[in-house]
C-alpha positions as protocol buffer text, in pm:
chain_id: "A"
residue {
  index: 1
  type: UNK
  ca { x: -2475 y: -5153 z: -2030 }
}
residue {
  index: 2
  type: UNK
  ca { x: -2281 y: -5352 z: -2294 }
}
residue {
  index: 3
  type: UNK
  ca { x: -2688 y: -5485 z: -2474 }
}
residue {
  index: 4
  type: UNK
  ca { x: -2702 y: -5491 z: -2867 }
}
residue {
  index: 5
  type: UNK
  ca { x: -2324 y: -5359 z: -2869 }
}
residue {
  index: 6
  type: UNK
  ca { x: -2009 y: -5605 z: -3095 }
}
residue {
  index: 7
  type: UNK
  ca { x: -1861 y: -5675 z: -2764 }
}
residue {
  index: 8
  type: UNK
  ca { x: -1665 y: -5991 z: -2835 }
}
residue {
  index: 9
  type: UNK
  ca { x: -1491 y: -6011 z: -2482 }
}
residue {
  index: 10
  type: UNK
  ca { x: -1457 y: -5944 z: -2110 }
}
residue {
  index: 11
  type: UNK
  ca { x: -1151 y: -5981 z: -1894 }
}
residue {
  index: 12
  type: UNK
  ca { x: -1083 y: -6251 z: -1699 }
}
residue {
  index: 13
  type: UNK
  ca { x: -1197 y: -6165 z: -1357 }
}
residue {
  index: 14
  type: UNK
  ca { x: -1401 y: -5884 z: -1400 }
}
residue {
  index: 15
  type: UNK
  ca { x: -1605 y: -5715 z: -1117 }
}
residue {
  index: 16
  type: UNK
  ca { x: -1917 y: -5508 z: -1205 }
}
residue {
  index: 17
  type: UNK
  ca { x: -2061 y: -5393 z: -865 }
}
residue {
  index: 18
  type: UNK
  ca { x: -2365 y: -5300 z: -1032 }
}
residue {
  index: 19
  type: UNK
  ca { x: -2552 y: -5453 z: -1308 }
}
residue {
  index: 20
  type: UNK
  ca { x: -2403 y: -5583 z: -1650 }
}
residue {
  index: 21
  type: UNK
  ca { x: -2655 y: -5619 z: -1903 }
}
residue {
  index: 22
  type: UNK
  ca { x: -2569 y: -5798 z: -2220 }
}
residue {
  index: 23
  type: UNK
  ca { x: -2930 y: -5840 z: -2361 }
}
residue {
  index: 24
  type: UNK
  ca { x: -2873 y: -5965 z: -2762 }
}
residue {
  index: 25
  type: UNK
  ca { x: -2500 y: -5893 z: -2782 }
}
residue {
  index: 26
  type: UNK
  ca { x: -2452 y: -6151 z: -3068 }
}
residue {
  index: 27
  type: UNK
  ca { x: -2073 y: -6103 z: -3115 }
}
residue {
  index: 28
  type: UNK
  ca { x: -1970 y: -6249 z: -2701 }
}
residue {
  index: 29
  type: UNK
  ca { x: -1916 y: -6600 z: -2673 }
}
residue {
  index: 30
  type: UNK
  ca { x: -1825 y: -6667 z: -2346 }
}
residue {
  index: 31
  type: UNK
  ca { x: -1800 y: -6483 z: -1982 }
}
residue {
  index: 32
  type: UNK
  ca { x: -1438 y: -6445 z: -1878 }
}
residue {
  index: 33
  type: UNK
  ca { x: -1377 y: -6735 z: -1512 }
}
residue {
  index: 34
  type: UNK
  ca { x: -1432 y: -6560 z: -1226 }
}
residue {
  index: 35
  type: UNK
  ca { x: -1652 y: -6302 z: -1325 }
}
residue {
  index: 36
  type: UNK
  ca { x: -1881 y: -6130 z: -1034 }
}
residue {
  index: 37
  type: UNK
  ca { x: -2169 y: -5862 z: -1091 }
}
residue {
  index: 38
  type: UNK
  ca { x: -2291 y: -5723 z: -750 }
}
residue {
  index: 39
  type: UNK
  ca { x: -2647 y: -5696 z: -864 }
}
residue {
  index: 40
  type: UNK
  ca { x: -2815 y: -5851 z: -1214 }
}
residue {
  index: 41
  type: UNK
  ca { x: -2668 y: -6062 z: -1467 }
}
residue {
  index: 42
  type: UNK
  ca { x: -2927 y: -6003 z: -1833 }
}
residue {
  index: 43
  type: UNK
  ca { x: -2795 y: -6232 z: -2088 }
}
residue {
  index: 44
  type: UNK
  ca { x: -3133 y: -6256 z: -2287 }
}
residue {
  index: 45
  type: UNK
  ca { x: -3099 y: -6315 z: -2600 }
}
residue {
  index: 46
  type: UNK
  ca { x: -2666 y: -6350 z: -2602 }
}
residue {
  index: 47
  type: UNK
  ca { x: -2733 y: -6659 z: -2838 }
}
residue {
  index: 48
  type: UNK
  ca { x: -2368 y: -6746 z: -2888 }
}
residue {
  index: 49
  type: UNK
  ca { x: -2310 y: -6796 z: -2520 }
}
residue {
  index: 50
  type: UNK
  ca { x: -2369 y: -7146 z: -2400 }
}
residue {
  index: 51
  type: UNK
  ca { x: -2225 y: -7181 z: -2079 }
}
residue {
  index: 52
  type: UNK
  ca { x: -2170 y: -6989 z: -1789 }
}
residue {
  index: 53
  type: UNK
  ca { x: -1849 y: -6995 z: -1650 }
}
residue {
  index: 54
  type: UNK
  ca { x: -1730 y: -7182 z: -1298 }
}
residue {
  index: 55
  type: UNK
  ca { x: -1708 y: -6980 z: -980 }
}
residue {
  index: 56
  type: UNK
  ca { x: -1934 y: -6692 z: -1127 }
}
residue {
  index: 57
  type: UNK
  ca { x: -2141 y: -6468 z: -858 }
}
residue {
  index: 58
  type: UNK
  ca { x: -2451 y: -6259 z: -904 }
}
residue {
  index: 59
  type: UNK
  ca { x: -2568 y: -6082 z: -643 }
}
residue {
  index: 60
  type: UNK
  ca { x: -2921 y: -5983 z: -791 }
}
residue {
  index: 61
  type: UNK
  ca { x: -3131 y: -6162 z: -1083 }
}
residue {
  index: 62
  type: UNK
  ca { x: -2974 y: -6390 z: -1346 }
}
residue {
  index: 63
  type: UNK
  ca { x: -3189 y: -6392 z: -1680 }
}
residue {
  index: 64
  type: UNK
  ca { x: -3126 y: -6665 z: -1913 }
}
residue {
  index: 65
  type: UNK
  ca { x: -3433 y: -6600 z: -2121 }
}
residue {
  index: 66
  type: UNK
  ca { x: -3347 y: -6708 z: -2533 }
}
residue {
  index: 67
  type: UNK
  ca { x: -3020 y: -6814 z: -2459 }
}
residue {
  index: 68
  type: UNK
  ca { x: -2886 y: -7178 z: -2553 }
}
residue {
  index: 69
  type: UNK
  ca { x: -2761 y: -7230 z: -2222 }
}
residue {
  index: 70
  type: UNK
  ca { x: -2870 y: -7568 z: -2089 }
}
residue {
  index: 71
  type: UNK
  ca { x: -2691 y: -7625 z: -1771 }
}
residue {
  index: 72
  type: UNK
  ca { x: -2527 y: -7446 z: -1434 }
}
residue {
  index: 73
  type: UNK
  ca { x: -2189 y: -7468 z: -1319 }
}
residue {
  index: 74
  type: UNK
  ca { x: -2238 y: -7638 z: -982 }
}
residue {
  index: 75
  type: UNK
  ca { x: -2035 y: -7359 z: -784 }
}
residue {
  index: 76
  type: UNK
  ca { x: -2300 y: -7037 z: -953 }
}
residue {
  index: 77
  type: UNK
  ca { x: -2430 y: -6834 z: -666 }
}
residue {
  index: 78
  type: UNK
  ca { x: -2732 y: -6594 z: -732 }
}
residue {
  index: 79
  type: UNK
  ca { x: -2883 y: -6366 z: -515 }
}
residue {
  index: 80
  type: UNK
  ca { x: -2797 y: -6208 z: -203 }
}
C-alpha cells in the first residue's frame, strides 16, 4: 500500500505477489521495466505517470481511472 505516500520510485524488476496500490501518489513518475503484481495494479489518480512500462504483468484488475495514460504497451498482460 504505497497510495497518497512521496514515493518517487520502484526498482527495476519488482515483484509484488499481492496487490500494489498507488492510488494519488503524485511524486512517482514512472513504473520500473519489468514490473509484475500477482493480483491488482490501482494507479488512480498517479497523475504524473503516463505510460506503463513494456513487459508489465498483472494478475488481477488494472485501474487507470484519472490518470493521463493514453495508450498500452502491446506486450501488458492483465488478468489471470
Amino acid at each position: 500500500e504505497l497510495s497518497y505516500t512521496n514515493i518517487t520510485s520502484l526498482p527495476p524488476g519488482l515483484k509484488v505477489n499481492g496487490n500494489l496500490f498507488l492510488v494519488g501518489a503524485e511524486t512517482i513518475t514512472s513504473l520500473p521495466s519489468g514490473l509484475y503484481v500477482g493480483n491488482n495494479l490501482d494507479l488512480c489518480g498517479a497523475k504524473m505517470i503516463t505510460s506503463l512500462p513494456s513487459g508489465l504483468h498483472v494478475g488481477g484488475d488494472l485501474e487507470l481511472a484519472d490518470t493521463k495514460i493514453t495508450s498500452l504497451p502491446s506486450n501488458l498482460k492483465v488478468g489471470g
